[in-house]
VOBA-1610 file (N, C-alpha, C; in pm, whole numbers, padded with zeros to 5 digits, always signed):
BEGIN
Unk+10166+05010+08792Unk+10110+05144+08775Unk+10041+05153+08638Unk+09895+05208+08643Unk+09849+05165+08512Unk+09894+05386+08442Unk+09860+05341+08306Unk+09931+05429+08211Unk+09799+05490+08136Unk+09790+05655+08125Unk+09718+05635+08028Unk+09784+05774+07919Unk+09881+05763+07911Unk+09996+05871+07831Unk+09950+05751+07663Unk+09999+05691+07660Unk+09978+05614+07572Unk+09944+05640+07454Unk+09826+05689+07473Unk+09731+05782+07320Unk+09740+05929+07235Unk+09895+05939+07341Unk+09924+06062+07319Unk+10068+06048+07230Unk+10122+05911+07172Unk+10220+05919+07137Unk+10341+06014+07103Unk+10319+06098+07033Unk+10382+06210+07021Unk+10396+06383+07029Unk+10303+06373+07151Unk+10305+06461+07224Unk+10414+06464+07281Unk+10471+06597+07274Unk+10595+06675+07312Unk+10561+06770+07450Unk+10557+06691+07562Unk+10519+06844+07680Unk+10604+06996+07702Unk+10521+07086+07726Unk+10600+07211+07706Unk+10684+07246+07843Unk+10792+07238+07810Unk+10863+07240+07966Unk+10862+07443+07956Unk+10842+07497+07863Unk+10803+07639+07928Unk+10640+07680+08008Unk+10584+07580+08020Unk+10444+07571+08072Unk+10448+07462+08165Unk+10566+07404+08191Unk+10612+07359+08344Unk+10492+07232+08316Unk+10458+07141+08185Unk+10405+07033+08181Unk+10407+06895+08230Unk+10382+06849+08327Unk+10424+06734+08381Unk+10276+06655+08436Unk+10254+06581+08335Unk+10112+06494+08302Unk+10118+06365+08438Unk+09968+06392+08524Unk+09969+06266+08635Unk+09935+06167+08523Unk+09962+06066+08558Unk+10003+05932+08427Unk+09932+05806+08533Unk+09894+05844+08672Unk+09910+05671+08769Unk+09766+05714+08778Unk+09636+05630+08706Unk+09488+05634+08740Unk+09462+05605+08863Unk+09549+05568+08978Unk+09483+05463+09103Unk+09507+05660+09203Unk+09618+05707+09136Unk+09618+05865+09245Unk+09478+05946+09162Unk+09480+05934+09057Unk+09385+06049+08991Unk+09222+05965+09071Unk+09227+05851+09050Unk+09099+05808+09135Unk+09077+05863+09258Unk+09180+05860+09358Unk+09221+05864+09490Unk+09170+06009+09545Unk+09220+06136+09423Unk+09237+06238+09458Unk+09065+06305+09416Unk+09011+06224+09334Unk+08868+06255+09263Unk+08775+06231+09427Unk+08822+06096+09476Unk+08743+06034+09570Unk+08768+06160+09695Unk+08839+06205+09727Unk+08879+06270+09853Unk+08803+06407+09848Unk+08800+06451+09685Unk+08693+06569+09654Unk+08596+06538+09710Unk+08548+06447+09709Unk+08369+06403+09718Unk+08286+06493+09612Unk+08292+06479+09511Unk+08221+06603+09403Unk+08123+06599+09384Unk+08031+06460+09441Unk+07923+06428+09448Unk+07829+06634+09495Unk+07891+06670+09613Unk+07807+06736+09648Unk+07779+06883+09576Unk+07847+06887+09445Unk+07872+07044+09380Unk+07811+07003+09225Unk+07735+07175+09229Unk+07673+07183+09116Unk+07720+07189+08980Unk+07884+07239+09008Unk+07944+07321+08920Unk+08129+07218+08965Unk+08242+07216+08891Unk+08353+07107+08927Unk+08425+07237+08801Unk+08540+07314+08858Unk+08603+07390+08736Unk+08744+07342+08777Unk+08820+07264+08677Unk+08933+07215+08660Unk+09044+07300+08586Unk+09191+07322+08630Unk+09214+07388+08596Unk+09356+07358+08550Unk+09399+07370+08436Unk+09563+07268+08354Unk+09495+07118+08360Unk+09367+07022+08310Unk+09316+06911+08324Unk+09454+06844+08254Unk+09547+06921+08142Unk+09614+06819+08049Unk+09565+06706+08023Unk+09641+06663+08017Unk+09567+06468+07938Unk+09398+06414+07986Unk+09365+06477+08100Unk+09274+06436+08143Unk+09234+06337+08246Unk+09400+06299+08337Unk+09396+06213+08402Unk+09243+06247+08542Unk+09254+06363+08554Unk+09160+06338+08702Unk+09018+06402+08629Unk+08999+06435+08509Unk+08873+06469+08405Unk+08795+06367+08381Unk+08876+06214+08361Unk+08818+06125+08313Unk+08703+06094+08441Unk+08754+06136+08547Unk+08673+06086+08697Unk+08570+06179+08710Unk+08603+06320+08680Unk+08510+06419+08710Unk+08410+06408+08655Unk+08385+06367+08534Unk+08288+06362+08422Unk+08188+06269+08424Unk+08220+06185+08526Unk+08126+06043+08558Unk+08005+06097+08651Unk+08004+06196+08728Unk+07888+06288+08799Unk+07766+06402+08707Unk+07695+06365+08747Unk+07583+06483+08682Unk+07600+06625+08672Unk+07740+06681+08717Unk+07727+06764+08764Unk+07822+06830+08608Unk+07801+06978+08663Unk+07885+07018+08523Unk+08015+07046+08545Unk+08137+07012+08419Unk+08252+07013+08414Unk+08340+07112+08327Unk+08396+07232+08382Unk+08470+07307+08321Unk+08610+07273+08324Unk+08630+07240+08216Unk+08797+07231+08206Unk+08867+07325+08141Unk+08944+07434+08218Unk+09067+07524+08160Unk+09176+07474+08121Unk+09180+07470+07947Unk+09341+07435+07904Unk+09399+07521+07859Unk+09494+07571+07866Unk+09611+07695+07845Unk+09663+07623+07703Unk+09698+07524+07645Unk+09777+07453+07555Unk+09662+07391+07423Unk+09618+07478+07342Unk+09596+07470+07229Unk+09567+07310+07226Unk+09670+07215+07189Unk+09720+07118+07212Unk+09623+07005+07275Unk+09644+07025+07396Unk+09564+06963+07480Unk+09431+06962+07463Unk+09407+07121+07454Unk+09205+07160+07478Unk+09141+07101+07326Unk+09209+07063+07222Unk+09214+06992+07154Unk+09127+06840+07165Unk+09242+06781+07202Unk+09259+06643+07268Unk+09116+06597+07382Unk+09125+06703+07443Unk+09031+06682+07552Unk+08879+06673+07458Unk+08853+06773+07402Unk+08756+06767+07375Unk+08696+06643+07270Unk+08850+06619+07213Unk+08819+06472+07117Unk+08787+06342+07223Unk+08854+06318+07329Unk+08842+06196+07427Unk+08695+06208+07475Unk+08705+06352+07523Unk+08554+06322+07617Unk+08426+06401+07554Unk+08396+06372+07388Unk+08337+06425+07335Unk+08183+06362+07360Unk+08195+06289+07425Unk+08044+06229+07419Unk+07982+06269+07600Unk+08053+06335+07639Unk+08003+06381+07791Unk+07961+06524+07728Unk+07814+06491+07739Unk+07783+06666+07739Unk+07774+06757+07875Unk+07838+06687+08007Unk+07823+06769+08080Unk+07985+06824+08120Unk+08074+06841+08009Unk+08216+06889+08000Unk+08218+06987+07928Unk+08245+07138+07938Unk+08292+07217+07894Unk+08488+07238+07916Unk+08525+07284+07775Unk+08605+07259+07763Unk+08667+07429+07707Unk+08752+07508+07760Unk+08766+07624+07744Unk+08915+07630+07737Unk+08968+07712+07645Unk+09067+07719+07606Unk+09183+07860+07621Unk+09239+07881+07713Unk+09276+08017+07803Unk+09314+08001+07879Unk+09381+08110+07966Unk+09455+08091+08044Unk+09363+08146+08135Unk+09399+08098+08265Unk+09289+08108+08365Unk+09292+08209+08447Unk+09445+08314+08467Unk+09432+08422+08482Unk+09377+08553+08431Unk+09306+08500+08329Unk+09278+08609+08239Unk+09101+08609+08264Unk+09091+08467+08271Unk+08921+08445+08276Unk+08856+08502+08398Unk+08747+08554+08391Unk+08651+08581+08460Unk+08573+08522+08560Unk+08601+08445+08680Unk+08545+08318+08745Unk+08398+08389+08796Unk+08365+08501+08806Unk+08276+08554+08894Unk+08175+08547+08761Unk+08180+08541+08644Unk+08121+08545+08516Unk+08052+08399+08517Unk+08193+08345+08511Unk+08205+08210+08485Unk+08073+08113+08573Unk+08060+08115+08677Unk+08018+08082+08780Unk+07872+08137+08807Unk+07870+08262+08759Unk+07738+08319+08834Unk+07547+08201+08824Unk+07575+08115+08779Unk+07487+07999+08756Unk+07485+07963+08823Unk+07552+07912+08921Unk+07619+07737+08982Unk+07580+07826+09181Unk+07601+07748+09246Unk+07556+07781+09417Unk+07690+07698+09458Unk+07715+07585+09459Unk+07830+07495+09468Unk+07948+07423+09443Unk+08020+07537+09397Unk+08162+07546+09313Unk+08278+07442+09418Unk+08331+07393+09351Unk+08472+07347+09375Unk+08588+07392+09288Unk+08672+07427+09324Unk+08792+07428+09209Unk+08879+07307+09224Unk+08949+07291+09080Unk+09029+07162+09125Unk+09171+07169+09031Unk+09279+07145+09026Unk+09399+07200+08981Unk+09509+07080+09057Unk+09631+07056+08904Unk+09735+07038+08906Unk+09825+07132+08863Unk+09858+07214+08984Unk+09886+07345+08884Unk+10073+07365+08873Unk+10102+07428+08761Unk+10227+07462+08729Unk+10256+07528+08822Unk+10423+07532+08877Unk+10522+07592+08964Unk+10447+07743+08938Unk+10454+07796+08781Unk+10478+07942+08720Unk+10341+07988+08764Unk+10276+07951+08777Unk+10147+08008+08813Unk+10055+07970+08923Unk+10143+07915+09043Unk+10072+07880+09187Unk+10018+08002+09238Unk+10139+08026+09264Unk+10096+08203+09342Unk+09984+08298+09290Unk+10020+08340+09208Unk+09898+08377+09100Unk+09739+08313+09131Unk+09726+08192+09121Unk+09640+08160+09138Unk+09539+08114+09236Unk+09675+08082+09355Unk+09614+08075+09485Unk+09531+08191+09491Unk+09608+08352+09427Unk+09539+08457+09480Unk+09427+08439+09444Unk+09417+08455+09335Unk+09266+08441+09219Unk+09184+08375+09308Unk+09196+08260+09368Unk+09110+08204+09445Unk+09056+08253+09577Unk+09133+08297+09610Unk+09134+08389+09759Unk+09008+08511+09725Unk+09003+08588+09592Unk+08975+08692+09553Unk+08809+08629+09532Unk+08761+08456+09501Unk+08665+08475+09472Unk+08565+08442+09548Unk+08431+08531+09574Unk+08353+08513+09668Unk+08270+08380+09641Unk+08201+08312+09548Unk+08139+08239+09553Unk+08236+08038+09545Unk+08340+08095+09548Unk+08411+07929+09518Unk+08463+07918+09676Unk+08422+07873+09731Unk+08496+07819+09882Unk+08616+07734+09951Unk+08631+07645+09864Unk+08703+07499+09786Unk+08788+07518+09717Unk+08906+07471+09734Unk+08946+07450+09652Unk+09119+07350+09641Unk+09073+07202+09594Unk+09191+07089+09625Unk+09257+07123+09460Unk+09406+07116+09579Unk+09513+07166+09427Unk+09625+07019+09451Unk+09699+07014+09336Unk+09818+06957+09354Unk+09940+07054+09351Unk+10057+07052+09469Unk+10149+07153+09417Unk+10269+07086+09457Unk+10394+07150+09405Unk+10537+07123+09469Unk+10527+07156+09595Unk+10603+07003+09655Unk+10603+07039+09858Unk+10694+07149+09857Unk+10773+07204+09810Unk+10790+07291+09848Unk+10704+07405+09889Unk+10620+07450+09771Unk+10509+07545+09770Unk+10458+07498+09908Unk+10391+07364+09917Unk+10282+07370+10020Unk+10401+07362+10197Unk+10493+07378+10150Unk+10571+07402+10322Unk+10585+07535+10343Unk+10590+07602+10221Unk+10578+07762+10292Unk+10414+07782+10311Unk+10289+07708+10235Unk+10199+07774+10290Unk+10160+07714+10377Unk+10170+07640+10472Unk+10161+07583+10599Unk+10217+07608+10676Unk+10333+07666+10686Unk+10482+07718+10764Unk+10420+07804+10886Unk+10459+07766+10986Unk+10441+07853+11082Unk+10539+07945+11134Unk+10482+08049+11206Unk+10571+08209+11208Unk+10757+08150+11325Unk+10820+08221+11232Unk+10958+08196+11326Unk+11027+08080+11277Unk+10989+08062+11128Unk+11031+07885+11069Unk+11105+07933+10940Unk+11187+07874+10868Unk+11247+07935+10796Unk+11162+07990+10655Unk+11008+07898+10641Unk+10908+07870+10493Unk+10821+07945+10542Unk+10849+08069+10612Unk+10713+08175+10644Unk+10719+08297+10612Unk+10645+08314+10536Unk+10644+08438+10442Unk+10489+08479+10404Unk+10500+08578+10315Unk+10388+08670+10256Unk+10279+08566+10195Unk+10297+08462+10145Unk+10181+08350+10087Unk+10153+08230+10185Unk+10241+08267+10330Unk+10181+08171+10416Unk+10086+08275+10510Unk+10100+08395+10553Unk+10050+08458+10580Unk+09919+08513+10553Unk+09907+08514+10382Unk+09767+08560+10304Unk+09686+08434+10327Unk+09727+08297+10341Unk+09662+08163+10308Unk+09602+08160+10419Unk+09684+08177+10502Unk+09630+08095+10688Unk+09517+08227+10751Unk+09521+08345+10662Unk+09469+08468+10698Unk+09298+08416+10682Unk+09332+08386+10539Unk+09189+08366+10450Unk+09155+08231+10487Unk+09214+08138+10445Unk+09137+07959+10469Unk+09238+07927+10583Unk+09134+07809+10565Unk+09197+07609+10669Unk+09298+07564+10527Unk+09406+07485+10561Unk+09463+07446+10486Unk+09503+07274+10543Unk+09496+07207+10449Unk+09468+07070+10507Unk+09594+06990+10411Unk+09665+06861+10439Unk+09737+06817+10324Unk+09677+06679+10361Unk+09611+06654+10249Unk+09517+06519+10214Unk+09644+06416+10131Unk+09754+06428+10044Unk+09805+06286+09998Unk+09947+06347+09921Unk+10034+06277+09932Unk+10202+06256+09881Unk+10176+06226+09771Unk+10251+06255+09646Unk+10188+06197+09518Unk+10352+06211+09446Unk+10445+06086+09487Unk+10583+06068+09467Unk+10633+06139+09249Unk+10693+06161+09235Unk+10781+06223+09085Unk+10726+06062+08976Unk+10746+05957+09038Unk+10742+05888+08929Unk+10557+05818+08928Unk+10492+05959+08942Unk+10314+05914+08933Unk+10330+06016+08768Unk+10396+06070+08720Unk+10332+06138+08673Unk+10503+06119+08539Unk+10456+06239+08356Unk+10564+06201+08262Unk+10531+06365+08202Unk+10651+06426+08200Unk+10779+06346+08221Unk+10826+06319+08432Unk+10900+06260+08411Unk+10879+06257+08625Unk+10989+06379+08593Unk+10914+06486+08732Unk+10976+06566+08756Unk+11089+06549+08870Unk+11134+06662+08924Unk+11265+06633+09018Unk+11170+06666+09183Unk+11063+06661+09191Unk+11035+06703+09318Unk+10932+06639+09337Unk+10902+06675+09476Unk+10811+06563+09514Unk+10658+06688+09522Unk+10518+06609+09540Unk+10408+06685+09475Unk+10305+06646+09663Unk+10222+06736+09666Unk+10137+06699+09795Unk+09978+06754+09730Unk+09879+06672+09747Unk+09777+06733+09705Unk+09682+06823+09891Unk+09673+06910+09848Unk+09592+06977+09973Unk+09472+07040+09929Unk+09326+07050+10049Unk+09282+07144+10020Unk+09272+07232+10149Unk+09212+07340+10023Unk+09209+07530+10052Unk+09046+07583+10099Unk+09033+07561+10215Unk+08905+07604+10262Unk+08854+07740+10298Unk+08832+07815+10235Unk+08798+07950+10265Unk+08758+07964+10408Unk+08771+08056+10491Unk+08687+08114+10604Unk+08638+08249+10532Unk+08535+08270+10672Unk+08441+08405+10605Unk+08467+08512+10595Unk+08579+08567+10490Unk+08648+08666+10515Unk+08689+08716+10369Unk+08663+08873+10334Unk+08641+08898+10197Unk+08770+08938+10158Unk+08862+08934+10046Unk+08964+08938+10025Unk+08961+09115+09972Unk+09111+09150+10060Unk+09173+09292+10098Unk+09247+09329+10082Unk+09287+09366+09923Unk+09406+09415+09796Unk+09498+09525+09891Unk+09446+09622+10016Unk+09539+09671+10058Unk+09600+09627+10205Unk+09542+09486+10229Unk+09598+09432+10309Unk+09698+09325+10297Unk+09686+09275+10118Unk+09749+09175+10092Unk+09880+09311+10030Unk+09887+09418+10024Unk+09998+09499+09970Unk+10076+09504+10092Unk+10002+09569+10222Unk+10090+09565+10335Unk+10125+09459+10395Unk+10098+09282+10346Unk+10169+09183+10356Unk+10330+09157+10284Unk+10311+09229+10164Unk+10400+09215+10059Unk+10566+09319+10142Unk+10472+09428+10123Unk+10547+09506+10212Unk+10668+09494+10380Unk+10561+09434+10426Unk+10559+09357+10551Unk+10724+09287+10523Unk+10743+09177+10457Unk+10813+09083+10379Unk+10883+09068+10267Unk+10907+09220+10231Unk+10976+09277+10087Unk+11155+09272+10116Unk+11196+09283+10261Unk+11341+09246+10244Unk+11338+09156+10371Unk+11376+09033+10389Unk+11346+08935+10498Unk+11467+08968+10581Unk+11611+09023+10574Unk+11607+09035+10691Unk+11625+09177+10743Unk+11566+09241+10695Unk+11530+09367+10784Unk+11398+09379+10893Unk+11412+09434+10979Unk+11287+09438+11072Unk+11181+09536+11024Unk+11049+09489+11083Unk+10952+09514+11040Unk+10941+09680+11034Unk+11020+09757+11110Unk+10986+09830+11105Unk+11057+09935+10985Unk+11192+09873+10976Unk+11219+09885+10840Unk+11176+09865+10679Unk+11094+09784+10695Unk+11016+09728+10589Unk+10898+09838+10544Unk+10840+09870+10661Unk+10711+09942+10673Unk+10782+10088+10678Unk+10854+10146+10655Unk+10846+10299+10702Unk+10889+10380+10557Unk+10863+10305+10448Unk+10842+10350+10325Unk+10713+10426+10276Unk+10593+10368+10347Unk+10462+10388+10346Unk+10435+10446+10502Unk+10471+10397+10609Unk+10398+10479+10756Unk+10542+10568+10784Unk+10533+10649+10907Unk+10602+10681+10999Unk+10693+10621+11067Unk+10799+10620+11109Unk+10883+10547+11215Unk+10807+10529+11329Unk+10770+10684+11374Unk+10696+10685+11533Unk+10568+10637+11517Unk+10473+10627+11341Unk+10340+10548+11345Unk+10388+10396+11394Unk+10472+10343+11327Unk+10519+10219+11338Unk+10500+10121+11495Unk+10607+10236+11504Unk+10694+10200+11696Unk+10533+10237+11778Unk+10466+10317+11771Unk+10329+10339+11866Unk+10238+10262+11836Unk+10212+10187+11695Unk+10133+10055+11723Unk+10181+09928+11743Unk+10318+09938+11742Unk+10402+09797+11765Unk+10397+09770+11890Unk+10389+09956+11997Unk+10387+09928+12161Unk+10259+09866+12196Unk+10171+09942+12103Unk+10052+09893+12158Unk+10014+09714+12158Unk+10037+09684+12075Unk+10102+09508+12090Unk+10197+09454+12149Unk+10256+09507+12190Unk+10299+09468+12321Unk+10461+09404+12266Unk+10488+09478+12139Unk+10571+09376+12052Unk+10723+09478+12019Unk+10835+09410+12039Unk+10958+09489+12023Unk+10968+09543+11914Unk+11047+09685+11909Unk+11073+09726+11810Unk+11175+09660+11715Unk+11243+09579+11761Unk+11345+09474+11695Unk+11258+09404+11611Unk+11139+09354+11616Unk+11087+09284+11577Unk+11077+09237+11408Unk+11055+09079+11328Unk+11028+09091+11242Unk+10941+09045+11156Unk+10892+09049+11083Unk+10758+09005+10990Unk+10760+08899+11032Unk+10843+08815+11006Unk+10854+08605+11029Unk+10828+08579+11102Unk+10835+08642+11262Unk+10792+08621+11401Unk+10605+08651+11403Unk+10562+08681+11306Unk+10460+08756+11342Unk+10364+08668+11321Unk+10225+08631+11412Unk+10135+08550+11286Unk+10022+08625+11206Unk+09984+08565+11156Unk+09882+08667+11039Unk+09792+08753+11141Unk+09724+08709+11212Unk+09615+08730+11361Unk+09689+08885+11379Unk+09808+08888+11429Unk+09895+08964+11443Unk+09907+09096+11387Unk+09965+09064+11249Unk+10012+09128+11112Unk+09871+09204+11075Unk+09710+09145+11062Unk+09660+09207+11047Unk+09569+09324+11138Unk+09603+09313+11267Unk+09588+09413+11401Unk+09704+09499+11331Unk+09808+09497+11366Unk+09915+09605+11276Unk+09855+09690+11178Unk+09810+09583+11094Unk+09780+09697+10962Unk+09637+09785+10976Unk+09567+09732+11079Unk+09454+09780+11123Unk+09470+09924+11167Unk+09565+09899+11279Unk+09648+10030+11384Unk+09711+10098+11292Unk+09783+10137+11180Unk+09851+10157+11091Unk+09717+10250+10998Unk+09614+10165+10961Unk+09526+10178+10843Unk+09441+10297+10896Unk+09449+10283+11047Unk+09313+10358+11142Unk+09316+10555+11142
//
């Protein structure tokens, strides 16, 4: 397994920023190649740390935004790959930044991310929210990616498998085992990508998801009668043809969002 931690001798990773550096060049190649980045105007990377899958990105004509949260790092980065002028190198946290700003140049965005446990969710949304990025291959804990693949009536189906499968295709492209990466973490990692479908993201539809799924085992109609009616509830639940026993987990998104439709109407 080749190494490229090395130059970083005494770098200390921040285990409150959930730091855990890919270290094996043959996955960071692997995972560059499966992008195909060839075809995008614009490549916005996001936690690059050390720079393992940066060093690949940067070899294309195309332009390279790298978000580093860690002082530290955005540092570093900009010292290694100072002679690529087509790397921008930005220093912030990426919930805070502006992607619709960011972007308004570019026609052919990809996003690309090894992203921390603490800020998946978060950011899946962010992505969901933006109209011009379509794309977008992440690395995450299998855990994460079994609830967002999880299908309805399974124990990993919930409110972020529901918003995902609502909005995109979700695909799992490669296994990427604890000891690819330093310090090795305790879990195992899946890289997937996040394909948008044509569908504009809906702050009060992703609330009545939340809602939907706010105490798992109460039934749906318990969940919901904080905000609707009992009898609104039960008269669009008949109209679906769906028991009043019923509960969020059974439901699929297709589903859930006819509900909130009948509900919203």
């Amino acid at each position: 397994m080749q190494k490229q931690f090395n130059y970083i001798k005494n770098f200390v990773p921040s285990k409150k920023m959930g730091q855990n550096f890919l270290t094996d060049n043959n996955i960071a190649q692997t995972i560059v190649n499966l992008i195909d980045v060839a075809q995008y105007d614009l490549v916005i990377e996001v936690g690059p740390g050390t720079g393992a899958l940066t060093q690949y990105l940067v070899q294309f004509n195309h332009k390279v935004i790298a978000i580093e949260l860690d002082k530290r790092l955005a540092a570093l980065l900009k010292h290694k790959f100072n002679l690529y002028a087509n790397l921008e190198v930005i220093n912030d946290d990426i919930l805070n930044i502006d992607l619709t700003q960011l972007t308004a140049s570019y026609k052919r965005i990809v996003l690309v991310s090894n992203l921390p446990y603490s800020i998946s969710t978060p950011m899946l949304i962010k992505f969901l929210k933006q109209e011009k990025i379509k794309v977008f291959y992440c690395m995450l804990q299998q855990e994460l990616v079994d609830r967002l693949i999880a299908r309805p009536a399974t124990k990993n189906y919930g409110s972020i498998s529901v918003l995902l499968q609502f909005y995109a295709i979700i695909g799992k492209l490669l296994n990427v085992p604890p000891q690819s990466f330093t310090p090795i973490p305790k879990v195992q990692s899946n890289v997937i990508v996040i394909s948008k479908l044509n569908k504009s993201f809906n702050d009060n539809w992703a609330k009545f998801i939340r809602q939907c799924f706010a105490f798992k085992r109460k039934t749906l109609v318990n969940n919901l009668k904080s905000i609707y009616t009992v009898d609104d509830i039960q008269q669009q639940l008949h109209k679906l043809g769906l028991d009043l026993t019923i509960r969020s987990e059974q439901l699929s998104s297709d589903l859930l969002f006819q509900l909130y439709q009948g509900l919203s109407g």
